[in-house]
Legacy VTK file of the C-alpha trace (Angstrom):
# vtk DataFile Version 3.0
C-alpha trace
ASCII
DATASET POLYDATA
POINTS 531 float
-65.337 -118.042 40.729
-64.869 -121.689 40.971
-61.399 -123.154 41.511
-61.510 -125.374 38.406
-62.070 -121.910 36.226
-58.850 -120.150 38.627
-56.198 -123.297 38.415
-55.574 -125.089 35.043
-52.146 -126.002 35.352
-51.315 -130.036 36.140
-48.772 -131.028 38.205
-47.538 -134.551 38.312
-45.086 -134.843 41.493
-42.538 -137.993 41.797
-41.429 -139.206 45.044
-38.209 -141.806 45.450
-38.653 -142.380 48.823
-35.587 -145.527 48.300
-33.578 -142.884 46.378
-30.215 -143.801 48.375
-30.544 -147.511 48.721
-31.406 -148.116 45.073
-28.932 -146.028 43.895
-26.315 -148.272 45.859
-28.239 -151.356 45.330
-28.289 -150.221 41.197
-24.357 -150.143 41.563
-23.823 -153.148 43.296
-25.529 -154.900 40.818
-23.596 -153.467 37.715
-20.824 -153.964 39.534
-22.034 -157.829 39.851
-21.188 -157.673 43.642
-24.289 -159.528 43.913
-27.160 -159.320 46.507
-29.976 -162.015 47.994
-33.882 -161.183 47.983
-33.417 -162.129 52.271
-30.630 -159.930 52.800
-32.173 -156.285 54.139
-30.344 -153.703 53.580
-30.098 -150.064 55.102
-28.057 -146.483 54.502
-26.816 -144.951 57.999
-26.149 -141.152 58.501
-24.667 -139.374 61.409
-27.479 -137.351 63.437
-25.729 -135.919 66.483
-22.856 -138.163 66.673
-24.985 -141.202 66.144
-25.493 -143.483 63.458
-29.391 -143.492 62.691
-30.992 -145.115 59.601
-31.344 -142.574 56.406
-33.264 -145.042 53.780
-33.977 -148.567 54.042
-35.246 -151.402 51.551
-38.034 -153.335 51.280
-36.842 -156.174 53.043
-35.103 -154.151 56.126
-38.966 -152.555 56.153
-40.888 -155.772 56.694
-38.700 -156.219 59.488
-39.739 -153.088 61.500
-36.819 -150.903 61.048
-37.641 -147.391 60.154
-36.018 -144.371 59.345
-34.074 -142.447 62.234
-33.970 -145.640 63.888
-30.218 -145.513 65.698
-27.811 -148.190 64.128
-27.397 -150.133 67.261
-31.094 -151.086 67.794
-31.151 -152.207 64.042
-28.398 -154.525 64.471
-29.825 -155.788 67.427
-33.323 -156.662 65.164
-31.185 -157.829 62.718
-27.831 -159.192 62.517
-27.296 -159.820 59.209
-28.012 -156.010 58.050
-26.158 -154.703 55.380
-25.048 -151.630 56.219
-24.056 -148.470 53.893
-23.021 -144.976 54.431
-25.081 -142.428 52.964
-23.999 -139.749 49.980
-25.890 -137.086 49.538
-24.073 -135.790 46.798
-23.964 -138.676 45.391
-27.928 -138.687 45.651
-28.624 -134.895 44.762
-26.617 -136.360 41.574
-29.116 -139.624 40.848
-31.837 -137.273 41.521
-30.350 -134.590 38.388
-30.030 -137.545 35.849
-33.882 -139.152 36.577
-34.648 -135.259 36.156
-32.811 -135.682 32.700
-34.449 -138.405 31.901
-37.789 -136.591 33.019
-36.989 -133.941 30.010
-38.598 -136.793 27.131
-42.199 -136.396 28.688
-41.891 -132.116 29.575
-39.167 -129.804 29.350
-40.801 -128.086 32.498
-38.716 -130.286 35.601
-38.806 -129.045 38.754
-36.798 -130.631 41.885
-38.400 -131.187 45.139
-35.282 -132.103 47.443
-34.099 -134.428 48.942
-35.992 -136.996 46.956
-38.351 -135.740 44.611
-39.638 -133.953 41.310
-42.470 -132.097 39.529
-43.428 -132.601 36.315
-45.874 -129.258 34.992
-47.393 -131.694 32.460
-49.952 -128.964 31.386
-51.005 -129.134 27.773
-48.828 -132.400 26.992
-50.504 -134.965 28.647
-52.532 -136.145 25.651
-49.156 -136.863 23.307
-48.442 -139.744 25.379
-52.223 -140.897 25.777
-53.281 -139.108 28.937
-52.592 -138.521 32.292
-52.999 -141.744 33.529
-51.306 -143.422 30.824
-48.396 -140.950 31.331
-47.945 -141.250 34.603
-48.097 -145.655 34.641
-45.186 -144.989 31.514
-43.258 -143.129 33.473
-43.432 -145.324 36.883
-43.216 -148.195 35.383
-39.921 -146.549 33.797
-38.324 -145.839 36.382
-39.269 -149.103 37.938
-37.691 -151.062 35.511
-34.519 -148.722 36.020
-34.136 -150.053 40.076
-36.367 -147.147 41.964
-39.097 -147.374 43.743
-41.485 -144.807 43.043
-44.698 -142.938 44.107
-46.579 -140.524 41.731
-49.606 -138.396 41.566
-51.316 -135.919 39.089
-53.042 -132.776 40.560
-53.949 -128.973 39.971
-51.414 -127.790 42.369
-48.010 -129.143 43.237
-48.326 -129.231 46.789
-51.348 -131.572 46.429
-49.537 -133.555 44.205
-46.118 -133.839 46.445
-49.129 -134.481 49.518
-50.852 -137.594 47.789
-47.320 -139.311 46.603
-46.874 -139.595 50.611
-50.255 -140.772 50.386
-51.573 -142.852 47.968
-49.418 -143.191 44.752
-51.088 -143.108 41.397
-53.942 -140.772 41.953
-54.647 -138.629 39.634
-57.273 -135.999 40.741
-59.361 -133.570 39.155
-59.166 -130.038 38.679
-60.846 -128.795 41.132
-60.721 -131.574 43.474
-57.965 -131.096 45.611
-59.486 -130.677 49.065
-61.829 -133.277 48.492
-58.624 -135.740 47.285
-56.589 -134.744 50.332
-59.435 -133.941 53.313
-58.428 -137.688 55.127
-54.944 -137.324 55.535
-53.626 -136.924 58.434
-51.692 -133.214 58.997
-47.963 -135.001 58.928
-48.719 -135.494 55.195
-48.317 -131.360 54.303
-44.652 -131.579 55.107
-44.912 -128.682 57.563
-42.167 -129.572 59.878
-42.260 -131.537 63.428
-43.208 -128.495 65.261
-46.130 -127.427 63.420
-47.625 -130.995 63.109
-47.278 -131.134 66.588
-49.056 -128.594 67.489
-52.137 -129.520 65.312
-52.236 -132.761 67.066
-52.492 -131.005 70.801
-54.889 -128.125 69.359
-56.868 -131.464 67.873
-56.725 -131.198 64.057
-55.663 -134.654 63.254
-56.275 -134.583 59.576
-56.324 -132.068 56.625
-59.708 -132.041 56.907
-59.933 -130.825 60.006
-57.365 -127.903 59.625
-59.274 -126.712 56.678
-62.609 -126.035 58.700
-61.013 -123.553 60.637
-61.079 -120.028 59.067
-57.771 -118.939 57.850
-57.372 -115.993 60.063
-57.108 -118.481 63.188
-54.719 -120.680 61.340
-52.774 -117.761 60.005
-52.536 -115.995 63.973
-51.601 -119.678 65.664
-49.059 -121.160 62.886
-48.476 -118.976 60.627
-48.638 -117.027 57.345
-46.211 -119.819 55.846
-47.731 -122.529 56.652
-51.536 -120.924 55.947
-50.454 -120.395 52.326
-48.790 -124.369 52.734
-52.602 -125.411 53.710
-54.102 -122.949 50.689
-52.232 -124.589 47.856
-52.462 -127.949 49.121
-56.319 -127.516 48.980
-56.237 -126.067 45.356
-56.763 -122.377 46.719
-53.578 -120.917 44.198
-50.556 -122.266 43.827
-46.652 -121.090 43.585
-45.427 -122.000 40.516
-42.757 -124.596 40.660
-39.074 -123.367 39.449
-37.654 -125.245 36.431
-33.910 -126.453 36.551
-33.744 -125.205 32.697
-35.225 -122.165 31.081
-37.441 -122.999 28.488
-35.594 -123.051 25.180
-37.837 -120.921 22.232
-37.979 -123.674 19.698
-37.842 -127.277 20.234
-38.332 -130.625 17.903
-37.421 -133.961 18.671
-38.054 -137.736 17.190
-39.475 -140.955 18.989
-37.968 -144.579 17.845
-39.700 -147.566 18.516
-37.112 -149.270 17.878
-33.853 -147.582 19.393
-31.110 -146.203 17.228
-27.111 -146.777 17.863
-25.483 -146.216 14.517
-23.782 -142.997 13.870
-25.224 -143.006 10.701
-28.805 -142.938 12.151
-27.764 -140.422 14.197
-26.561 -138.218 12.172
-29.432 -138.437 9.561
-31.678 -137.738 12.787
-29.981 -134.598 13.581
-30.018 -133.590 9.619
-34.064 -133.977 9.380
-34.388 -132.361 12.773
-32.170 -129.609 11.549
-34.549 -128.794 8.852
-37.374 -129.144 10.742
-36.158 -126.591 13.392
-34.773 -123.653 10.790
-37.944 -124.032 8.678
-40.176 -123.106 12.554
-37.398 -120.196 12.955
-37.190 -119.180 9.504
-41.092 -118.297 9.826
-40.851 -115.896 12.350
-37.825 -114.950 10.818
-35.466 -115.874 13.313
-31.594 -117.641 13.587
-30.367 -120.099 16.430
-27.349 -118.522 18.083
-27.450 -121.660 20.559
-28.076 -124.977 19.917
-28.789 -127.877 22.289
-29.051 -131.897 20.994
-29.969 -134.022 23.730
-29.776 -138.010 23.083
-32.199 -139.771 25.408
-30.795 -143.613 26.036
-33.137 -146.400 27.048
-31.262 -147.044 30.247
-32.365 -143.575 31.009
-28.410 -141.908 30.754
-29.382 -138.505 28.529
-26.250 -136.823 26.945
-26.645 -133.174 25.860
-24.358 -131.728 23.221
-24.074 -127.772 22.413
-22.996 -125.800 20.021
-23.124 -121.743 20.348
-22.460 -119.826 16.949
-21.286 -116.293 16.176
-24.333 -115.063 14.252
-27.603 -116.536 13.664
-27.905 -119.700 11.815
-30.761 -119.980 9.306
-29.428 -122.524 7.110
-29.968 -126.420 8.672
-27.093 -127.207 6.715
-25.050 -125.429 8.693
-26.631 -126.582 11.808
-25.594 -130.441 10.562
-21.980 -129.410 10.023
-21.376 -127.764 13.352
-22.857 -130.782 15.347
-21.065 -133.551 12.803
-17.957 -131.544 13.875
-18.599 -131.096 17.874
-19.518 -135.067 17.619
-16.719 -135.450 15.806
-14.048 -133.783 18.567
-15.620 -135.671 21.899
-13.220 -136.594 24.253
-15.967 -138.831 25.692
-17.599 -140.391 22.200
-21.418 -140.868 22.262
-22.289 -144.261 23.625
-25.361 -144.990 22.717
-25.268 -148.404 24.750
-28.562 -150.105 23.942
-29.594 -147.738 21.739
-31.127 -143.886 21.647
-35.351 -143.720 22.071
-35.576 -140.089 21.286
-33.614 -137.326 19.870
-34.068 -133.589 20.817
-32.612 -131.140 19.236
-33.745 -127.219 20.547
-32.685 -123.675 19.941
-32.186 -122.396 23.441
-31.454 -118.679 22.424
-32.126 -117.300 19.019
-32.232 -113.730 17.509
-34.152 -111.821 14.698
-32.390 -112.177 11.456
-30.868 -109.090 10.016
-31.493 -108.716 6.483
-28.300 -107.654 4.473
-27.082 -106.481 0.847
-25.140 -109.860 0.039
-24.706 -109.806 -2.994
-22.603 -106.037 -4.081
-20.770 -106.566 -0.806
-17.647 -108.074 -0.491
-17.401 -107.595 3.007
-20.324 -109.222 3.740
-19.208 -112.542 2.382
-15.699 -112.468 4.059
-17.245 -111.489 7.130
-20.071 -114.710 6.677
-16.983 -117.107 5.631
-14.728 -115.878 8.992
-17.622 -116.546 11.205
-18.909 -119.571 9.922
-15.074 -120.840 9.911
-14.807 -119.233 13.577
-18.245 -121.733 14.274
-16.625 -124.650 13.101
-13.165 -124.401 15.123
-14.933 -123.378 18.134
-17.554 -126.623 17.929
-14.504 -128.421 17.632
-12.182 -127.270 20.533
-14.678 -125.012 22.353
-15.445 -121.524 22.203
-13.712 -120.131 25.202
-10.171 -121.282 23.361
-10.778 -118.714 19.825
-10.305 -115.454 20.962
-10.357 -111.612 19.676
-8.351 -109.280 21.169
-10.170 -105.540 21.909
-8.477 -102.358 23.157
-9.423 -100.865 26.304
-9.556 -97.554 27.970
-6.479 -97.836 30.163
-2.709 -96.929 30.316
-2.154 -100.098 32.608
-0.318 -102.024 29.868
-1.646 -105.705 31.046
-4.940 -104.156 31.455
-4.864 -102.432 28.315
-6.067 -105.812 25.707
-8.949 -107.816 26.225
-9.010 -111.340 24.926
-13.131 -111.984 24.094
-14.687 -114.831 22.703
-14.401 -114.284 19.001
-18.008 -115.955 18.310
-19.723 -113.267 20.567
-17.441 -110.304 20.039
-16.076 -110.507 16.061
-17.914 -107.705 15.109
-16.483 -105.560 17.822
-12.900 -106.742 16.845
-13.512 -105.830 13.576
-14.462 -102.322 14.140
-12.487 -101.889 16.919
-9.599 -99.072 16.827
-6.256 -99.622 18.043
-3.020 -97.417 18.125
-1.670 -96.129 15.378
2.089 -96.776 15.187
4.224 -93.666 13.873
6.475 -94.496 10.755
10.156 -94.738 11.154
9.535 -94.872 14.716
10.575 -98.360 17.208
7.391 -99.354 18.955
6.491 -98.330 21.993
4.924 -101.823 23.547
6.627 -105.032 22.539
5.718 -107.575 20.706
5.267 -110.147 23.240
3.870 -109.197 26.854
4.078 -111.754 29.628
0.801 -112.391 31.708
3.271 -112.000 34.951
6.061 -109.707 34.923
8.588 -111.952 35.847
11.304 -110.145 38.345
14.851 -109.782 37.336
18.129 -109.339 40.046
19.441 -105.654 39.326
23.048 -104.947 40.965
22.508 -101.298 41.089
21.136 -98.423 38.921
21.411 -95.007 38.945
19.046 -93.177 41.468
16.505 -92.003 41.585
14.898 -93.029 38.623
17.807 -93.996 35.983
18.051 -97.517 34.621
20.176 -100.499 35.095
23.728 -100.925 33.982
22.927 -104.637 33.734
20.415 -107.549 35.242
19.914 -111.022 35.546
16.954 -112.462 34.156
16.477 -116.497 33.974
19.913 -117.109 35.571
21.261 -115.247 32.300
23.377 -112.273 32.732
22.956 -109.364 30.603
24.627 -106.378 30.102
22.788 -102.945 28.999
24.487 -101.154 25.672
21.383 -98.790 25.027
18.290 -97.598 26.983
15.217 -95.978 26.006
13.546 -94.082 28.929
12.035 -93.943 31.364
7.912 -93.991 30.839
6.465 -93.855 33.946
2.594 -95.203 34.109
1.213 -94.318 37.516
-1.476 -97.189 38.430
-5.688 -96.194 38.858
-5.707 -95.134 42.236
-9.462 -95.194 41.839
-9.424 -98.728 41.215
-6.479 -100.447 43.230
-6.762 -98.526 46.372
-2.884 -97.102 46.340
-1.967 -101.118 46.633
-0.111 -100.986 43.235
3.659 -98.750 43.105
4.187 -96.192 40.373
6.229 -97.623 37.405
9.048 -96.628 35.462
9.598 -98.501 32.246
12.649 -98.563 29.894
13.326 -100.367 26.812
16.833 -101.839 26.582
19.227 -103.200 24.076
21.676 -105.731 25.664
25.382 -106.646 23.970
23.656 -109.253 22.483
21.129 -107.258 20.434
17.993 -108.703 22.641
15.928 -106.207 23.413
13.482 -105.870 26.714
10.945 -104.015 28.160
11.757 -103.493 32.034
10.091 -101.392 34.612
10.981 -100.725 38.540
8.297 -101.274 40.754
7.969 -98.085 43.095
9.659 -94.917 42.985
12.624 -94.508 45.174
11.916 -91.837 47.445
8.807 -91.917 46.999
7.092 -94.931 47.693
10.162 -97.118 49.279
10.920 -97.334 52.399
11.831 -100.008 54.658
11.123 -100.381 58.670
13.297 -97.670 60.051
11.534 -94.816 57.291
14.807 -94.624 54.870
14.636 -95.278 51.566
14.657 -98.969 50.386
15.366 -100.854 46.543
12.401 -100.820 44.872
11.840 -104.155 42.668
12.486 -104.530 38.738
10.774 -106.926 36.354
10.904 -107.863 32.727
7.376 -107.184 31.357
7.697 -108.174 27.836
10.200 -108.995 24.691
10.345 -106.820 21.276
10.978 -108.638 17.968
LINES 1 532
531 0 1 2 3 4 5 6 7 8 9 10 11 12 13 14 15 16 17 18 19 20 21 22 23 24 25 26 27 28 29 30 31 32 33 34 35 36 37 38 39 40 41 42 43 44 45 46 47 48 49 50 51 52 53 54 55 56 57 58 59 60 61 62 63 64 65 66 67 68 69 70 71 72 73 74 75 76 77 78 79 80 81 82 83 84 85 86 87 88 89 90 91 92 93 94 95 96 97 98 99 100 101 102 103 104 105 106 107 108 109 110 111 112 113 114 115 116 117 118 119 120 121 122 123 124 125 126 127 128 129 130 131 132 133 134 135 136 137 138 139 140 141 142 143 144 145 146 147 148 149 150 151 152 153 154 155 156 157 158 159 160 161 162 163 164 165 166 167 168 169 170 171 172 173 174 175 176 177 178 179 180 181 182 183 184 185 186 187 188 189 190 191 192 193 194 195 196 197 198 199 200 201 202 203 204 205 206 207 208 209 210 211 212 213 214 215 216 217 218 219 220 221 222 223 224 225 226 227 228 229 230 231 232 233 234 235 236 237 238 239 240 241 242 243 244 245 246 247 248 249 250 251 252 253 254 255 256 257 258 259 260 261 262 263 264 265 266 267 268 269 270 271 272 273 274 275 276 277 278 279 280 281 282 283 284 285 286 287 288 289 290 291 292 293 294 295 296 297 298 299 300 301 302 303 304 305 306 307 308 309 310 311 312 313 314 315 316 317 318 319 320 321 322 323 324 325 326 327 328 329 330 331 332 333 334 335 336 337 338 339 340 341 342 343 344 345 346 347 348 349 350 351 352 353 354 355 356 357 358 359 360 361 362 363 364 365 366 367 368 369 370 371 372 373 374 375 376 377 378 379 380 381 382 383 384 385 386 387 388 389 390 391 392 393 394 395 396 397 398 399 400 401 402 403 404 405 406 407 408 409 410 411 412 413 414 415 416 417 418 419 420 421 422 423 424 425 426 427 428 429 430 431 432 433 434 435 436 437 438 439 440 441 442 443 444 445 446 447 448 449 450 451 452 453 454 455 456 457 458 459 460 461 462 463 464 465 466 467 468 469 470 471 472 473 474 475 476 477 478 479 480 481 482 483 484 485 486 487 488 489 490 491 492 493 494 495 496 497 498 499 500 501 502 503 504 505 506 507 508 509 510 511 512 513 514 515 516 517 518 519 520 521 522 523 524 525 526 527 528 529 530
């Protein structure tokens, strides 16, 4: 079976081999710090406690400095060097956004660290009038953005990645991978110093050469890892490359040729898309329970906005409201700057629609109008800040609620069953519980496991008139380890009518004990405040 029949995937690989110097030499010149066409320029980074060159421009090339040349002998080729310290983070981030950016042409973005990409353009090519008029789009793209940039289209991503070190802009057949790459010499696979070195003194110079040999004496002399390396860079299989972002299950999005910056535009964009992405769902019969709008700017900055929704949406006008409302709430409005290209707007998790009796059922209406109104304050302030509150299995009384996001977990709350409080009787928990029992001075109690006569709580002195108690609530010894004390909790009425809910921390002859092996005071707290 020939390899064209095996491998129909394309892979178009990006390499920035500048990455760190135009990223500086883009901020210096927003920054309008200025810079001369005759003034090279380089990024240093410490390799064992020496300064040695990490990227260099074009000019600081011509002049025969290379990378992991040391600082010193640069300086001494050229004076006038302009001299930066390097940022990897600060790259890893450039590289992220140009992979945002990347998103307009596939969703399918791989990274190839330090300082590249791949593109799996398979199946897409032809909306943007090829290959090779995709790839000179996006190069010249990114050239006009500040980067230099070398790109290649092949079967395999490995081949691709091997001719951007090569020859940028090739774009080779499927099938036609060993043939592309056969010249190269072995430094090009990216197998590490040691390997390449040892190809060189067993006399395999190029990739040509290495491929003659059968793959058992490869395989026995350098490896499994890099025999595989050598197999996919020929076209023999291929790993498939990892995506930064699943693949969301429905997508539409819009192309301007002339770019949009009006809110009104943008929000009539989002409207049509809107339709156009319930009316893909609705035929499969399926709701967006996650939403994703991503505004592509012509600078290449993308901003994504999301909205997340307790059920599944299946009406687009619904869809409109929650992003007009999220858009609405930014703390960072939309700039738009020179205008939005392209407009995406995906469904990035959806769910079948359940079919219900709407219109006999009261329920089902007030349970539609609490979630959608539970949608719209969440787009608004975010969903981790609406909450439901469901019971759990414990006795541990700050264990014994759960606050849950009330867009994932409503129906739960709703059918959930709490405590039922006996008539004519106080209640048993108060009304407010603190997150931290906060600890209270106690003069002296009655041992061993009687309350206080009185205790000071917030610098506030307060004397105890009637007691309720005590309830002691031993902790899950399967779950703390025998870290947490046995506690004793009392409800108490002070002179003042306030009343508390106190517990002591340990019991007294039980679990106390100082140094010497007496008994010691255990520790009181004030958990929580009745009505």
């Amino acid at each position: 079976m020939s390899a064209s029949s095996v491998n129909r995937r394309r892979i178009l690989s990006l390499w920035l081999p500048r990455l760190p110097i135009d990223r500086i030499q883009r901020f210096v010149g927003s920054a309008g710090l200025g810079k001369t066409n005759h003034e090279p320029s380089i990024v240093v980074i410490k390799d064992n406690n020496a300064l040695v060159i990490h990227a260099l421009d074009e000019a600081a090339e011509r002049l025969g400095l290379y990378i992991g040349q040391p600082l010193a002998n640069a300086r001494a080729m050229c004076p006038d060097l302009r001299v930066f310290d390097a940022d990897t983070v600060a790259d890893a981030k450039t590289l992220s956004d140009i992979a945002d950016w990347c998103d307009r042409f596939t969703p399918l973005v791989a990274l190839d660290p330090p300082h590249g990409l791949f593109l799996d353009i398979t199946g897409c090519a032809h909306l943007f009038g090829g290959e090779a008029a995709l790839l000179r789009t996006l190069v010249r793209a990114l050239g006009r953005q500040g980067f230099a940039v070398s790109a290649a289209i092949a079967g395999t991503s490995i081949c691709a990645r091997t001719l951007t070190r090569q020859v940028s802009g090739t774009i080779v057949v499927d099938g036609g991978e060993a043939e592309a790459i056969r010249s190269f010499p072995v430094s090009a696979l990216g197998a590490g110093e040691a390997i390449t070195t040892g190809l060189r003194r067993a006399g395999l110079k190029t990739i040509g050469d290495v491929a003659s040999r059968s793959a058992s004496e490869i395989t026995a002399r350098f490896g499994a890892r890099f025999s595989t390396l050598l197999a996919h860079a020929l076209g023999q299989g291929d790993a498939p490359i990892s995506p930064r972002k699943p693949l969301p299950d429905y997508i539409v999005e819009k192309r301007f040729a002339e770019p949009i910056a009006t809110d009104t535009m943008i929000a009539m964009t989002l409207s049509r898309l809107a339709d156009t992405l319930i009316a893909s769902m609705e035929k499969q019969g399926k709701g967006a329970r996650r939403l994703e709008a991503a505004f592509f700017r012509t600078d290449g900055v993308v901003r994504t906005i999301t909205v997340e929704t307790g059920r599944p949406v299946t009406r687009s006008a619904v869809v409109d409201r929650l992003f007009r409302e999220r858009l609405d709430a930014l703390a960072d409005p939309l700039d738009p700057g020179f205008g939005f290209d392209m407009v995406r707007l995906s469904a990035s998790r959806t769910e079948i629609v359940v079919q219900e009796q709407r219109d006999l059922d009261a329920h089902v209406h007030d349970n539609d109008e609490l979630a959608a109104l539970i949608d719209r304050i969440a787009a608004r302030i975010g969903g981790k800040r609406v909450v439901v509150h469901l019971p759990q299995d414990t006795h541990i009384p700050e264990s014994a609620v759960l606050a849950a996001s009330a867009q994932h977990h409503l129906t739960a709350a709703m059918q959930a069953e709490w405590p039922v409080r006996t008539e004519s009787e106080p209640p048993l928990r108060p009304l407010r519980l603190f997150d931290k029992p906060e600890p209270i001075k106690v003069p002296f109690a009655t041992v061993p496991d009687g309350p206080p006569h009185q205790f000071t709580w917030r610098r506030a002195l307060h004397a105890v008139v009637r007691v309720e108690g005590p309830e002691r609530i031993a902790m899950e010894w399967w779950r703390q380890d025998g870290k947490q004390l046995t506690r004793d909790y009392f409800r108490i009425e002070d002179a003042e009518g306030l009343r508390f809910w106190i517990f002591r921390d340990g019991l007294y002859e039980g679990e106390m004990f100082d140094g010497d092996g007496k008994p010691a005071s255990p520790g009181w707290y004030v958990h929580g405040l009745f009505a």
